[in-house]
TORKELUM-459439 format. One record per residue (C-alpha): residue in three letters; x, y, z. Coordinates in Angstrom, 2 decimals, decimal comma, m for minus. Example, Ala and Ser with C-alpha at 12.3 -4.5 7.8 and 13.67 -1.06 7.14 Angstrom:
BEGIN
type;east;north;up
ALA;12,30;m4,50;7,80;
SER;13,67;m1,06;7,14;
// end
This chain:
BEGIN
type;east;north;up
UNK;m12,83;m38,64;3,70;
UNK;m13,10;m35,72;1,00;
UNK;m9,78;m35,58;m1,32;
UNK;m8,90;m31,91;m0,04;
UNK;m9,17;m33,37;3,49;
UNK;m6,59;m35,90;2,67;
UNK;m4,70;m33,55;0,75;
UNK;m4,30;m31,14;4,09;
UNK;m3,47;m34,16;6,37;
UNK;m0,45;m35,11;3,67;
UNK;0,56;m31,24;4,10;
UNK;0,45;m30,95;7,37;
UNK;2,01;m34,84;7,99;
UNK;4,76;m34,13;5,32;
UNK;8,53;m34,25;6,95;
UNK;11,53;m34,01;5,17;
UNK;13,98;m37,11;4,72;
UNK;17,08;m35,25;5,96;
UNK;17,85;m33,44;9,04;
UNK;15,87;m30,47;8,36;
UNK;19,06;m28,38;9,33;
UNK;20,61;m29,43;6,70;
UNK;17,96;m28,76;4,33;
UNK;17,97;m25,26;5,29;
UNK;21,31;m24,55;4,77;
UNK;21,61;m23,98;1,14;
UNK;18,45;m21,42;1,60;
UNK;20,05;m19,89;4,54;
UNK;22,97;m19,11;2,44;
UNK;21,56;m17,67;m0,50;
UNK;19,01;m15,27;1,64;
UNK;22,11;m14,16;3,57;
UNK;23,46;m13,00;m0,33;
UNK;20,52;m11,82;m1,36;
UNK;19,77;m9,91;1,96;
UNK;23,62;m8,78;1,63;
UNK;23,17;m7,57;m1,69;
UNK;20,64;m4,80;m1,01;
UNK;22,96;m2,43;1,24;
UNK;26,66;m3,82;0,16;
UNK;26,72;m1,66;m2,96;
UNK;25,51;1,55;m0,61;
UNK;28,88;2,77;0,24;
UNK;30,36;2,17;m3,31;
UNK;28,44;4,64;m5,48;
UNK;30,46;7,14;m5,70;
UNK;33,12;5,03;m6,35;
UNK;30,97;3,48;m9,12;
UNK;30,02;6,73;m10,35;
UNK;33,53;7,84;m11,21;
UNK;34,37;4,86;m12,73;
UNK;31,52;5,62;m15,69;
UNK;31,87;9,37;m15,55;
UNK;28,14;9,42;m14,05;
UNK;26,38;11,66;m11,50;
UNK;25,32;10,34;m8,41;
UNK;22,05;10,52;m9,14;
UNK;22,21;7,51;m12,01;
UNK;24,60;5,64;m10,16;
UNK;21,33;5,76;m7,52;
UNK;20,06;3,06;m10,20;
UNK;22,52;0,32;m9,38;
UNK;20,06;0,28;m5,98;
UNK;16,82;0,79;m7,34;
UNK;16,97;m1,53;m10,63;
UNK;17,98;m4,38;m7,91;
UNK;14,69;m3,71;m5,59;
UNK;12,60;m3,19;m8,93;
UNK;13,52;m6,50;m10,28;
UNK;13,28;m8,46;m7,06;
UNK;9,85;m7,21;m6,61;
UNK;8,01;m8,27;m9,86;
UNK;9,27;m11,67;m9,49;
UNK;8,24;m12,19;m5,98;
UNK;4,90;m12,69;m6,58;
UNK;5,47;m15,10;m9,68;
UNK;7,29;m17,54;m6,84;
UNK;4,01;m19,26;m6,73;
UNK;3,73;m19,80;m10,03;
UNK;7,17;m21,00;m10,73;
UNK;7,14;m23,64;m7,67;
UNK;4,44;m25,43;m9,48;
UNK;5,75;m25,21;m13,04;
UNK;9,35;m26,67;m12,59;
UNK;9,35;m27,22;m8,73;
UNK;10,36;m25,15;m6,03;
UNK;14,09;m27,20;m5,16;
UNK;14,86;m26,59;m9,20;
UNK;13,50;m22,85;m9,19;
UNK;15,67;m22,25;m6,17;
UNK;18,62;m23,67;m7,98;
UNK;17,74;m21,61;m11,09;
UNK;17,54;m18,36;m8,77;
UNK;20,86;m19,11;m7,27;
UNK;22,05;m19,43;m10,98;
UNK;20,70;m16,18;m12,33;
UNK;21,89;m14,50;m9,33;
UNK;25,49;m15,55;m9,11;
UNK;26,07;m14,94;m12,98;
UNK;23,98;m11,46;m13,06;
UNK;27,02;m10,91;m9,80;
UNK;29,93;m11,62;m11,82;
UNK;28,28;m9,42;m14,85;
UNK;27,56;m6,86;m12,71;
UNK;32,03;m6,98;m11,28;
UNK;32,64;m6,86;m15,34;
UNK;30,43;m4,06;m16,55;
UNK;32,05;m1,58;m18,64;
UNK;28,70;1,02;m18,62;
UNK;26,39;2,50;m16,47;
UNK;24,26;0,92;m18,32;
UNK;25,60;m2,96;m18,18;
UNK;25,45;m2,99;m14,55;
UNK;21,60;m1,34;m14,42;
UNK;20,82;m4,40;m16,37;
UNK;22,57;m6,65;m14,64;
UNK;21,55;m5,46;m11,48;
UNK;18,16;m6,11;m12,40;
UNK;19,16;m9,38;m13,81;
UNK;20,57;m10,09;m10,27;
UNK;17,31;m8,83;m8,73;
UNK;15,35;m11,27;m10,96;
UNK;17,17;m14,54;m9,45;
UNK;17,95;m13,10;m5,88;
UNK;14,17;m11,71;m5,43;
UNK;12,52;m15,46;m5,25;
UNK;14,91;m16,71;m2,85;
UNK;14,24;m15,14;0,90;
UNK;10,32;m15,87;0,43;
UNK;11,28;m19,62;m0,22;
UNK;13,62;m19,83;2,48;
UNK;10,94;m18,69;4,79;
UNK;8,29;m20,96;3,74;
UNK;10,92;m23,83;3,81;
UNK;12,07;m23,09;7,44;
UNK;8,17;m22,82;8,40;
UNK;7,56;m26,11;6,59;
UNK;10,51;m28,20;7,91;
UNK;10,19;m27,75;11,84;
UNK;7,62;m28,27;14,10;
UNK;6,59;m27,31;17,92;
UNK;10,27;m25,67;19,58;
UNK;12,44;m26,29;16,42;
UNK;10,46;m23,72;14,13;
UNK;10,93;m21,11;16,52;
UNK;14,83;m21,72;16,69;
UNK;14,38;m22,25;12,49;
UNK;12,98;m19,23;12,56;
UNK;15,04;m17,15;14,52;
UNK;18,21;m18,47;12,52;
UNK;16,37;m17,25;9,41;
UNK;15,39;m13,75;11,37;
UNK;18,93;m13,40;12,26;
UNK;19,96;m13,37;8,47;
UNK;17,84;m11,27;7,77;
UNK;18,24;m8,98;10,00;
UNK;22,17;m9,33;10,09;
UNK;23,05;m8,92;6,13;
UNK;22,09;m5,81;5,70;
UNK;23,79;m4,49;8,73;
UNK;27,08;m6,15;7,60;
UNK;26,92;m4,93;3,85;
UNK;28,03;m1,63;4,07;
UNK;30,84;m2,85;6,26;
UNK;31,93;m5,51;3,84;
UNK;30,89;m2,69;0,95;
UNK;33,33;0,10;2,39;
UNK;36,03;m1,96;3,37;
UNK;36,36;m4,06;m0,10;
UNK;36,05;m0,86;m1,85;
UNK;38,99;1,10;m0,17;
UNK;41,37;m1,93;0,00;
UNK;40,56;m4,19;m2,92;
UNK;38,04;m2,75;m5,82;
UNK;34,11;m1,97;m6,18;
UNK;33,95;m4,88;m8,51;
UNK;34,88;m7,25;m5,66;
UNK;31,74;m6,71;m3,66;
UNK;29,81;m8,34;m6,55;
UNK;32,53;m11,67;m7,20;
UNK;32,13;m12,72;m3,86;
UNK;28,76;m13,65;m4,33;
UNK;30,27;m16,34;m7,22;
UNK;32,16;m18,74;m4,67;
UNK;28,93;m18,77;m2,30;
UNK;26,68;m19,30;m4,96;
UNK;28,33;m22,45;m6,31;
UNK;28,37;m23,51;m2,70;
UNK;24,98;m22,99;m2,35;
UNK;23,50;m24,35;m5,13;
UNK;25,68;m27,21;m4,52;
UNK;24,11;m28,02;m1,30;
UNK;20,64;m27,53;m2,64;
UNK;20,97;m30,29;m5,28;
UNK;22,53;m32,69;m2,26;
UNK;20,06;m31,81;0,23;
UNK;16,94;m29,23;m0,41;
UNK;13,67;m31,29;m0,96;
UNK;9,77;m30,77;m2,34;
UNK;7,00;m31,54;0,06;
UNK;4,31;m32,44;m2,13;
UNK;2,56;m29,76;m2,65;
UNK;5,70;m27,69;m4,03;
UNK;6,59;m30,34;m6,46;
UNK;6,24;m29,86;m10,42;
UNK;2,53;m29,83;m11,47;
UNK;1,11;m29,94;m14,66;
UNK;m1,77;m27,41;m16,67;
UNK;0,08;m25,02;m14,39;
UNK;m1,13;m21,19;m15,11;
UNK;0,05;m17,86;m15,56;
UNK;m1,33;m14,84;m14,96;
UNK;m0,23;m12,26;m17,52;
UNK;m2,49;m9,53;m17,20;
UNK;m1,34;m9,98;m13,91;
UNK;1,89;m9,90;m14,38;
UNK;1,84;m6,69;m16,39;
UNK;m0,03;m4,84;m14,37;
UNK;2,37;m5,55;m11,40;
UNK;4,86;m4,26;m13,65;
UNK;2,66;m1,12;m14,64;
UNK;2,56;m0,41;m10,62;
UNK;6,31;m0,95;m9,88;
UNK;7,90;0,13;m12,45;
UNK;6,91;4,06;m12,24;
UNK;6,31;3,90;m8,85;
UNK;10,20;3,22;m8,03;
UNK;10,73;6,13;m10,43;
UNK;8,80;8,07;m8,65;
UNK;9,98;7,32;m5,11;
UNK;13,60;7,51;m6,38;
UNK;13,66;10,55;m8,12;
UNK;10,53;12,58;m6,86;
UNK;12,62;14,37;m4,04;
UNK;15,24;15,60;m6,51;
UNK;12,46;16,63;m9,02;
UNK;10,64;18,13;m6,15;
UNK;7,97;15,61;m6,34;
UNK;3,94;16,62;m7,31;
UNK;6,03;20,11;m8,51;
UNK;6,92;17,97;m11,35;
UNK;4,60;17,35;m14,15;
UNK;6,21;13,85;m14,72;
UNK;5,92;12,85;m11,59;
UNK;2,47;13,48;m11,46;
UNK;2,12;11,65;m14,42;
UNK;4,22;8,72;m13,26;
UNK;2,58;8,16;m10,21;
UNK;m1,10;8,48;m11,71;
UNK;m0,25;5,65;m13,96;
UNK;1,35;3,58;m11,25;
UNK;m1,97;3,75;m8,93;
UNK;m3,61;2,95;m12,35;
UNK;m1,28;m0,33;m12,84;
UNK;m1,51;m0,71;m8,55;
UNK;m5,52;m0,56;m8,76;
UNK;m5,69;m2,72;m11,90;
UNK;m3,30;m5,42;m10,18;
UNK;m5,28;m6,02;m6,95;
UNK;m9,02;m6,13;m8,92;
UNK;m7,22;m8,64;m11,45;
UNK;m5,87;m10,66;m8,16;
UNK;m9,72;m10,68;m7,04;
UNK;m11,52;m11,55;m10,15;
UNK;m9,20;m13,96;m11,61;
UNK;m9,50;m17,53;m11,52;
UNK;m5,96;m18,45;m10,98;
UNK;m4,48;m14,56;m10,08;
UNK;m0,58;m14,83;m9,38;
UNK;m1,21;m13,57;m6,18;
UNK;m3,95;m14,91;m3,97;
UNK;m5,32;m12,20;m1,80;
UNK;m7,42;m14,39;0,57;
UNK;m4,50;m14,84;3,21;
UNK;m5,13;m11,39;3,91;
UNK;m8,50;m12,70;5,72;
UNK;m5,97;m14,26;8,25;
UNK;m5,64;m11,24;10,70;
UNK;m2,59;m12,38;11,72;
UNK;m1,03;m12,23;8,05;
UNK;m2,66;m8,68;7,91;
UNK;m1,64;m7,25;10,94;
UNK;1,93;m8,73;10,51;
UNK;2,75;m8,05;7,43;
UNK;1,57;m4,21;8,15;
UNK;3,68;m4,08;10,87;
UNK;6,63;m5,88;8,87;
UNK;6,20;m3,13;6,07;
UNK;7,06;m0,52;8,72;
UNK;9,51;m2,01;10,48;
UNK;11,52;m2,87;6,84;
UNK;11,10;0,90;6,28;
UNK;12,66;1,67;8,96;
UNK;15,44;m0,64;8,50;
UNK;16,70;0,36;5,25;
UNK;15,84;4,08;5,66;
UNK;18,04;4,18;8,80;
UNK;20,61;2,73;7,12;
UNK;20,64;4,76;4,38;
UNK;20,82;8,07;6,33;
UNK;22,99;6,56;8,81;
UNK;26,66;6,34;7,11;
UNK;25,52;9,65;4,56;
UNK;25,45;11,47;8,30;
UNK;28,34;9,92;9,51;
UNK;30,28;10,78;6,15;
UNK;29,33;14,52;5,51;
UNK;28,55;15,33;9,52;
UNK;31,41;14,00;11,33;
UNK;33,60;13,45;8,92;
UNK;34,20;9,61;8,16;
UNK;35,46;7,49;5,42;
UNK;33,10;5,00;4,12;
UNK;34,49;1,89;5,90;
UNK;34,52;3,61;9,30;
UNK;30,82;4,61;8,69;
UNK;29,97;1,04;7,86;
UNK;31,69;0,01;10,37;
UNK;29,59;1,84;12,95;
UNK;26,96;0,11;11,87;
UNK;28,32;m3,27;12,73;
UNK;27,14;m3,18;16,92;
UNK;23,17;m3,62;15,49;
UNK;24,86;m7,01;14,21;
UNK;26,41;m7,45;17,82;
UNK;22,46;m6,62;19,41;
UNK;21,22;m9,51;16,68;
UNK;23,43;m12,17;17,92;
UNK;22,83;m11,36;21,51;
UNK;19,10;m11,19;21,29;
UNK;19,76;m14,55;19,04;
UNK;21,12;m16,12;22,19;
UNK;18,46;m14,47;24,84;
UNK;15,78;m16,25;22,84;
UNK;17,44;m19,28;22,46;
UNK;17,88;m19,20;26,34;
UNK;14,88;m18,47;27,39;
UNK;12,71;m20,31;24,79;
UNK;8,85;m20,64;24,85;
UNK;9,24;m18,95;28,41;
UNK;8,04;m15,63;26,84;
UNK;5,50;m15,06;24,55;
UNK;5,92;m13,97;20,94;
UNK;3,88;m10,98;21,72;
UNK;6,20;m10,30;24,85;
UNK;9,49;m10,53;22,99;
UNK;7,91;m8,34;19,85;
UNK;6,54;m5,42;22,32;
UNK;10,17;m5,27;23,77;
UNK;11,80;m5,50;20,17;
UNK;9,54;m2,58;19,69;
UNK;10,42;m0,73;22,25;
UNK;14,14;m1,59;22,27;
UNK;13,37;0,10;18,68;
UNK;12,02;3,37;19,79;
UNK;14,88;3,65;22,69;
UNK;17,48;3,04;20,25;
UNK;16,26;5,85;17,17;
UNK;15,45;8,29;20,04;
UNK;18,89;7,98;21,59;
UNK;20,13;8,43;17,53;
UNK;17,81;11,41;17,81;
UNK;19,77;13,13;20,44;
UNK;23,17;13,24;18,69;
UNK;25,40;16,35;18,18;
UNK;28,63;17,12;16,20;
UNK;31,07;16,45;19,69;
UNK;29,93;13,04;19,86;
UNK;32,16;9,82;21,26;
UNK;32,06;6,73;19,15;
UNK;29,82;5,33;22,01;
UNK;27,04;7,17;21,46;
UNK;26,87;5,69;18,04;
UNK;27,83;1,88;19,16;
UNK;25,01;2,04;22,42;
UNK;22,10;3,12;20,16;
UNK;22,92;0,87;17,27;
UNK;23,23;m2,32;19,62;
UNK;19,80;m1,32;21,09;
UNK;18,43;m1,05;17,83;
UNK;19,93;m4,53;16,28;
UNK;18,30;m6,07;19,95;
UNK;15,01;m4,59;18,53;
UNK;15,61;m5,69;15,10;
UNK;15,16;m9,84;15,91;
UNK;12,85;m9,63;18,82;
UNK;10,35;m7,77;16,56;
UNK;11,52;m9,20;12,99;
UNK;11,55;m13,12;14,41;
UNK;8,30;m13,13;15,87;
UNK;6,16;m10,88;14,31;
UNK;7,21;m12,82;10,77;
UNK;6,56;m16,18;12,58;
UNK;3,05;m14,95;14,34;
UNK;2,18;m13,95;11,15;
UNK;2,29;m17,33;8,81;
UNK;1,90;m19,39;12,11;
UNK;m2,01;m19,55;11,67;
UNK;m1,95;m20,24;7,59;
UNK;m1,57;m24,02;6,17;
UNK;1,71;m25,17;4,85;
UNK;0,12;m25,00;1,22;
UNK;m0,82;m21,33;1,62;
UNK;3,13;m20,66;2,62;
UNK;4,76;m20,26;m0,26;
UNK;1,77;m17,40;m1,77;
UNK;2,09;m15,65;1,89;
UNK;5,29;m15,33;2,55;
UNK;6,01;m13,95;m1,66;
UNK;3,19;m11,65;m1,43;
UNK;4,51;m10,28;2,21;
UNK;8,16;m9,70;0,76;
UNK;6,84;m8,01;m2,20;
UNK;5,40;m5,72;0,28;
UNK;7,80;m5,60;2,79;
UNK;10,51;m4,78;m0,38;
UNK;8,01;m1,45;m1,34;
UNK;8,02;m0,82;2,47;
UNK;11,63;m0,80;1,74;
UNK;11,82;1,27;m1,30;
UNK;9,19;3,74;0,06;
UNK;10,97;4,46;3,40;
UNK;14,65;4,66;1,81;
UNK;12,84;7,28;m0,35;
UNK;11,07;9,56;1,90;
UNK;13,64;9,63;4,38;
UNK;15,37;11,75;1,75;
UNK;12,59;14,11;1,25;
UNK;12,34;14,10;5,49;
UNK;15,74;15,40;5,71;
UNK;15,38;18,28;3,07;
UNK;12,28;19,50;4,01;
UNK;13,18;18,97;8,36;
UNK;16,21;20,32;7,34;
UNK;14,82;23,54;5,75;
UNK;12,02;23,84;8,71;
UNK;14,93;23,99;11,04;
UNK;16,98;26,57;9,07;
UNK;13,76;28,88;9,11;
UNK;14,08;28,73;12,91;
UNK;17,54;29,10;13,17;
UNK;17,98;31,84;10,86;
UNK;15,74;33,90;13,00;
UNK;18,98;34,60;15,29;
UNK;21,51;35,88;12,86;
UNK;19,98;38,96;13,49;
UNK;21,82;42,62;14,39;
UNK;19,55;42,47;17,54;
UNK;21,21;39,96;18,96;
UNK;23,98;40,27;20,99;
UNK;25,74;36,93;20,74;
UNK;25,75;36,91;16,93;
UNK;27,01;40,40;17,15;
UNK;29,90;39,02;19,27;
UNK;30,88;35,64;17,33;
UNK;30,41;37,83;13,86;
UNK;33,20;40,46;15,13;
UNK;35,05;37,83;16,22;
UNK;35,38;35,89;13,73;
UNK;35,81;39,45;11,41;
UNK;39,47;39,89;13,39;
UNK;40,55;36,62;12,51;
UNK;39,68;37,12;8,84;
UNK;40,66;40,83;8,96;
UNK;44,76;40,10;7,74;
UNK;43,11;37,71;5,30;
UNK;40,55;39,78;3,24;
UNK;42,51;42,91;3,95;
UNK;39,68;45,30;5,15;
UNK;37,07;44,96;7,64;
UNK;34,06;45,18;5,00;
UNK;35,93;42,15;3,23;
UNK;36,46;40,16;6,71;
UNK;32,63;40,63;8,07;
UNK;31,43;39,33;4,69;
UNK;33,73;36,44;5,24;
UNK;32,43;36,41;8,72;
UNK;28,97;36,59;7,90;
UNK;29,21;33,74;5,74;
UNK;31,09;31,37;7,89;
UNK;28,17;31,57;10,32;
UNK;25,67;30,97;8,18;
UNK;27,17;27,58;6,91;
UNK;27,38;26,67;10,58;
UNK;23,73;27,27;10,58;
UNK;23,58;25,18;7,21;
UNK;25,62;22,22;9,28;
UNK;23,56;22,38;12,12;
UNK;19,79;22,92;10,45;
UNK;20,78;19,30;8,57;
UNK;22,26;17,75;12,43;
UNK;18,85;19,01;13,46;
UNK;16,82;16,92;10,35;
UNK;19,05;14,03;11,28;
UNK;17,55;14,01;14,32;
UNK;14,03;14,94;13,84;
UNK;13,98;12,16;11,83;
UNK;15,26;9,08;14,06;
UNK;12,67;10,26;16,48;
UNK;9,90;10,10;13,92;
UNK;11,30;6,61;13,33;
UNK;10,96;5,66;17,32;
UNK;7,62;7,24;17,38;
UNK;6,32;4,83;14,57;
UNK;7,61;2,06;16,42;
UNK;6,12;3,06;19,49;
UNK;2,99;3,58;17,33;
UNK;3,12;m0,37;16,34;
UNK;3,22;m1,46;19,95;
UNK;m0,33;m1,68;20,48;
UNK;m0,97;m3,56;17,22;
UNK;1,25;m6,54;18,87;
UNK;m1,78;m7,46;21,10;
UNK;m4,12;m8,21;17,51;
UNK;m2,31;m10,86;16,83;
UNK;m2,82;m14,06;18,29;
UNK;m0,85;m17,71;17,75;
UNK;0,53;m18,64;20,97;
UNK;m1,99;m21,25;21,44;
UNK;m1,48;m22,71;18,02;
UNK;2,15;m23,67;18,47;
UNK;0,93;m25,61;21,90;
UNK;m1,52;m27,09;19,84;
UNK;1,08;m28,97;17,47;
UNK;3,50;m29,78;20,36;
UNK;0,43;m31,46;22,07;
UNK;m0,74;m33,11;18,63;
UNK;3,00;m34,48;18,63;
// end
């Protein structure tokens, strides 16, 4: 028998020593803060922004130095399993992250927090890929899919819940607070890693261990502008810009540069051969989108909630909080029915309970009921785990265990620009939907038509004591109708824009039936 044959029949034979439910739970933990993390702060900007005497658009890089920094060090995960071990790099991560937290509650400048925001995206960004690759590792046969929907869940969950926990921290405690919380659970969790995480062989320390630094800079070439670009290219009006033409040419530069040094090298940072596994490619597209979709939603979500209807930033978090309710009950559906459904069967409904749930968000008005916020949003948090559990399980299901730990850093990295990308142009959607619609609308504020005639006189005797002659009050008229129109060309973009989001998850339906798996998890049951 060849040496790499015996080396796959270790990795594939390896178990852990403890109850592998155990093992998971420092990981689960610090993904649920890390996960947490990259919406909690949402809500607290402005807030923030006072506090330094900043606008709101550099207060925007408390969010984006966090994503920035989390993404250059997923792909190094590899690399730092093998140098020091992956149980002692997960403690070190935990460590970074909770003391980056309690710098970030005791900034005194804008610029403090930026950096330790970034210093907190440097520890938190290795932690969810690990967790992944530990829950895939750990369980076999029926447990991995109930691993894995446990880990779906917390992903899927702590984003939902941090603008809730944001809003409501900020109003009755302080901003600060929604970073020291993360100090107690850190302890907690690194405590439980050093009592019960463990290395399968292959993610043990290794020595003559490599780095790739021409790698590694050009990953930072290609990240670094291009989250300049997507977060201020709307506000700069984007290829208008000189800058941002110049930003994003040198970011394709530093993109293009990247992948040919991943292909040529001998030992690249990232290896790109998993993306020969169709199921890795074809999941990990359809994770990208679906991530996109996530955190875009639930940035435009509470901002239409807050300047639409009116609420305060806890109540617009907290209307968030039913997607949490659909996670848990589509936790317990699957863990119900089981292996009686298909991963491709409980993905094409997730889809779908996607599309239904940002169409119905696509049909709001200003004389709403809470309901018709709480129905969509527990549709959508349904979709959320049935397409998030097994479309991220289907899509490592087919790799070895030794390839884990490259796959599933190299699909967050991408799933985190997926992120970063939609959260980005869902900002330029709404301006540009919003000033399509006001081009239509303004079309009837004309002298020709009879009801705008009628609601402009109106409204011209109830200003007419108030501006003291009629010229005066139709002015005052006049421009009270056209910041209706303003309100309701911006409803209208709202709108436009959850149904684009249900028609590209109605787009991804058909690319459930590419992937295949199902009879690889029989396979190990029957080898058990």
């Amino acid at each position: 028998m060849t040496k790499e044959n015996t080396t796959i029949i270790e990795q594939e034979e390896w178990t852990p020593t403890v109850n592998p439910w155990l093992l998971i739970l420092p990981v689960m933990l610090a993904t649920f803060m890390y996960a947490l993390d990259e919406t909690v702060a949402n809500v607290a900007l402005p807030h923030i922004a006072g506090t330094y005497s900043v606008s709101s658009q550099e207060s925007i890089w408390v969010l984006t130095s966090y994503l920035m920094a989390s993404s250059i060090v997923i792909p190094m995960i590899d690399f730092f399993c093998k140098f020091i071990g992956r149980k002692n790099f997960f403690i070190l991560g935990v460590f970074i992250f909770t003391v980056a937290s309690f710098m970030c509650g005791v900034a005194n400048s804008i610029g403090m927090i930026v950096i330790a925001r970034a210093l907190q995206g440097f520890g938190g960004g290795c932690l969810m890929p690990m967790a992944q690759s530990v829950c895939m590792e750990s369980f076999k046969g029926e447990a991995r899919n109930k691993a894995m929907a446990v880990f779906g869940l917390v992903v899927v969950i702590a984003p939902i819940f941090g603008p809730v926990l944001g809003g409501w921290i900020t109003e009755n405690w302080s901003w600060p607070y929604i970073f020291f919380i993360n100090v107690p659970f850190g302890l907690i969790s690194i405590f439980l890693a050093r009592k019960f995480l463990e290395d399968p062989p292959y993610a043990k320390r290794q020595k003559n261990v490599h780095l790739d630094k021409m790698g590694f800079l050009w990953l930072c070439v290609w990240l670094v502008p291009l989250q300049i670009v997507f977060d201020k290219g709307n506000d700069a009006d984007w290829f208008n810009a000189p800058w941002i033409c110049w930003l994003s040419a040198i970011a394709l530069t530093g993109g293009i540069l990247f992948f040919i040094s991943q292909i040529i090298g001998k030992k690249p940072m990232v290896k790109l051969n998993v993306l020969k596994d169709s199921n890795f490619l074809f999941g990990t597209f359809m994770l990208i989108l679906i991530n996109a979709v996530l955190l875009a939603s639930l940035a435009i979500l509470p901002q239409m909630l807050q300047n639409m209807l009116g609420y305060d930033a806890f109540t617009s978090g907290l209307a968030i909080m039913p997607r949490g309710l659909g996670a848990f009950l589509a936790l317990i559906i699957f863990g119900c029915l089981g292996s009686r459904f298909t991963y491709k069967t409980y993905g094409i409904v997730g889809l779908f309970c996607l599309a239904l749930g940002g169409w119905m968000l696509g049909l709001l008005n200003l004389q709403i009921s809470p309901m018709n916020i709480v129905i969509p949003n527990f549709i959508f948090g349904i979709g959320l785990v049935f397409t998030m559990m097994p479309i991220t399980t289907l899509s490592c299901i087919t790799l070895r265990n030794d390839q884990m730990t490259n796959a599933s850093g190299f699909q967050n990295l991408l799933k985190t620009i997926g992120g970063a990308l939609g959260t980005s142009l869902v900002a330029t959607m709404i301006s540009r939907f919003s000033q399509v619609h006001q081009h239509g609308l303004v079309k009837a504020l004309s002298e020709t038509n009879t009801v705008f005639q009628e609601r402009l006189n109106s409204y011209a005797g109830t200003f007419i004591h108030q501006a003291g002659d009629s010229l005066n009050a139709a002015y005052m008229a006049g421009k009270m109708l056209y910041n209706q129109l303003i309100q309701q060309s911006t409803l209208c973009a709202y709108m436009t824009t959850f149904k684009v989001f249900a028609i590209a998850c109605c787009v991804l339906i058909p690319v459930m039936f590419l992937l295949k798996g199902e009879n690889h998890t029989v396979k190990e049951e029957i080898v058990e």
